[in-house]
N, C-alpha and C positions, 0 to 999 in steps of 0.2 A: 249356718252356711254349709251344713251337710251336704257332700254330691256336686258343692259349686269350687272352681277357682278362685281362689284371690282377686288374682287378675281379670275375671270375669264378673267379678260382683263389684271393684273397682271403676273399670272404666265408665260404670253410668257416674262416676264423681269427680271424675279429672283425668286431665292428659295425661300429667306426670303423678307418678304414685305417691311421692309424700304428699303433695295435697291433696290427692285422693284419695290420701289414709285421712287424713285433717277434717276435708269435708264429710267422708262415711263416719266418722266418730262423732260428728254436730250431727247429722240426721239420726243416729243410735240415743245422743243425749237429749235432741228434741221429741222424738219418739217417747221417751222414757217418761219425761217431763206430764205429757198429754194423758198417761195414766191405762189401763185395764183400756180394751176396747174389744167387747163381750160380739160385735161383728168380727173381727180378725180369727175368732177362736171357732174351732172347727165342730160341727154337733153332727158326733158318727150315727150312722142308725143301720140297722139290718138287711139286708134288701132280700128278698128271698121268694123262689117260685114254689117252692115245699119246703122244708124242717131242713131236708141233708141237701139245699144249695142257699142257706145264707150268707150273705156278703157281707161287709163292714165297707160301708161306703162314708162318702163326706158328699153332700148334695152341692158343696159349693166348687167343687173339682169335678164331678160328674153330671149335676143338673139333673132333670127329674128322672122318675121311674123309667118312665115312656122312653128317655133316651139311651137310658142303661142299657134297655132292654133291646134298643138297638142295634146298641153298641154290640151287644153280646152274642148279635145275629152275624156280626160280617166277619165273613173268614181269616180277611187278614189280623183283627184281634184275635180271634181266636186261643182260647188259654190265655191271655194277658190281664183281664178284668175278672176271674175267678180266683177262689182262694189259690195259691200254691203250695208247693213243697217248700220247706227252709231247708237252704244245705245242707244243713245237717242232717235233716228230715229225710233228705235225697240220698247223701251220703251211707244212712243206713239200711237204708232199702237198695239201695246198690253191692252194699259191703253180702246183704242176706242174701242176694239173686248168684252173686259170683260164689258165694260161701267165704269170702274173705275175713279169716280171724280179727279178731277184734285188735287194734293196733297195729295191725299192718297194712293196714290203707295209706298211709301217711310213707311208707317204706316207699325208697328210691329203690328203683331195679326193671331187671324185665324180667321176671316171674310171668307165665301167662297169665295167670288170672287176674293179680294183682296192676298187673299192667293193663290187660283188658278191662277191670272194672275203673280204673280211673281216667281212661280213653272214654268210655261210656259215661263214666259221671258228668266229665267233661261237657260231650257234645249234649247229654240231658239238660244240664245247665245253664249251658248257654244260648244253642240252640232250640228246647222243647219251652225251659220255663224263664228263658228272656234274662238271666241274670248277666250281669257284664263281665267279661272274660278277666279281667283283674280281679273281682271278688273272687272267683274260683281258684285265679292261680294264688292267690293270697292264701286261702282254705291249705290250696296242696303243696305251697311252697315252692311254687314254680312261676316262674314269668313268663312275658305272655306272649311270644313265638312259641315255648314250649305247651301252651294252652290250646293257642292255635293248630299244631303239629296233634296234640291229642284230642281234640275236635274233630281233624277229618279222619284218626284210627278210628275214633269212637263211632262216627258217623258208618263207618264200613261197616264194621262189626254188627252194627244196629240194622244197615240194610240186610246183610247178611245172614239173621239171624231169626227167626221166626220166633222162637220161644223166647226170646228180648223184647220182641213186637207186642208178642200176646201180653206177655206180663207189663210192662210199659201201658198199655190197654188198660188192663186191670186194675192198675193202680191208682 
């Protein structure tokens, strides 16, 4: 139940939540009972228009080629169904771009750069590659009014800044 609430994977089982603990624990043990079921399990496969854009897709979440391929045409996806950065992945290509030493990204303060590279982490994060503003502030130790607050520095700075744009580009 990664990603879900309690109380959201509950109420398809009851009003009240002890027996909607009761009743989700009898569909887990009749599930259980019925054994391997080789449909439910997901078979990834490649999807790819050349070598340097293969995807790792699941045909049962995305449906065929043709629709991917749709998919992958309308702006508003845009960036969302291609591989991404993993924070981390982002984090260190942010820490190279400001020059920020190794362990001091994580430092509280307002350092310009240090301050300006994790404003910009930030609004890359949440706003370029769609992660959800709690994993980030989770990352930096921060919650999430102050995620938000460094969202719209980060945002400035990125309009602001042409050689953020280009390299952001590049990347």
């Amino acid at each position: 139940m990664s990603g879900q609430s309690v109380e959201a994977v509950l109420v398809d089982f009851g009003k009240r939540m002890d027996s909607a603990r009761g009743q989700y624990r009898q569909f887990v043990a009749d599930g259980i009972g019925e054994g391997e079921q080789p449909h439910l399990v997901g078979k990834y496969s490649k999807r790819q228009d050349s070598k340097a854009d293969a995807v790792v897709t699941d045909n049962r979440i995305l449906g065929s080629g043709d629709f991917y391929k749709t998919l992958c045409e309308q702006d508003d996806l845009e960036g969302r169904l291609q591989d991404r950065k993993s924070l981390e992945e982002l984090q260190q290509a942010v820490e190279d771009f400001f020059k920020v030493k190794p362990g001091n990204f994580g430092r509280r303060g307002r350092q310009d750069n240090i301050s300006a590279s994790r404003a910009v982490y930030c609004f890359l994060a949440v706003v370029k590659l769609h992660y959800p503003g709690v994993a980030v502030g989770r990352r930096l130790g921060i919650c999430g009014p102050s995620v938000s607050r460094a969202i719209r520095r980060g945002e400035e700075l990125f309009q602001s800044r042409v050689d953020l744009q280009v390299w952001w580009d590049g990347s």
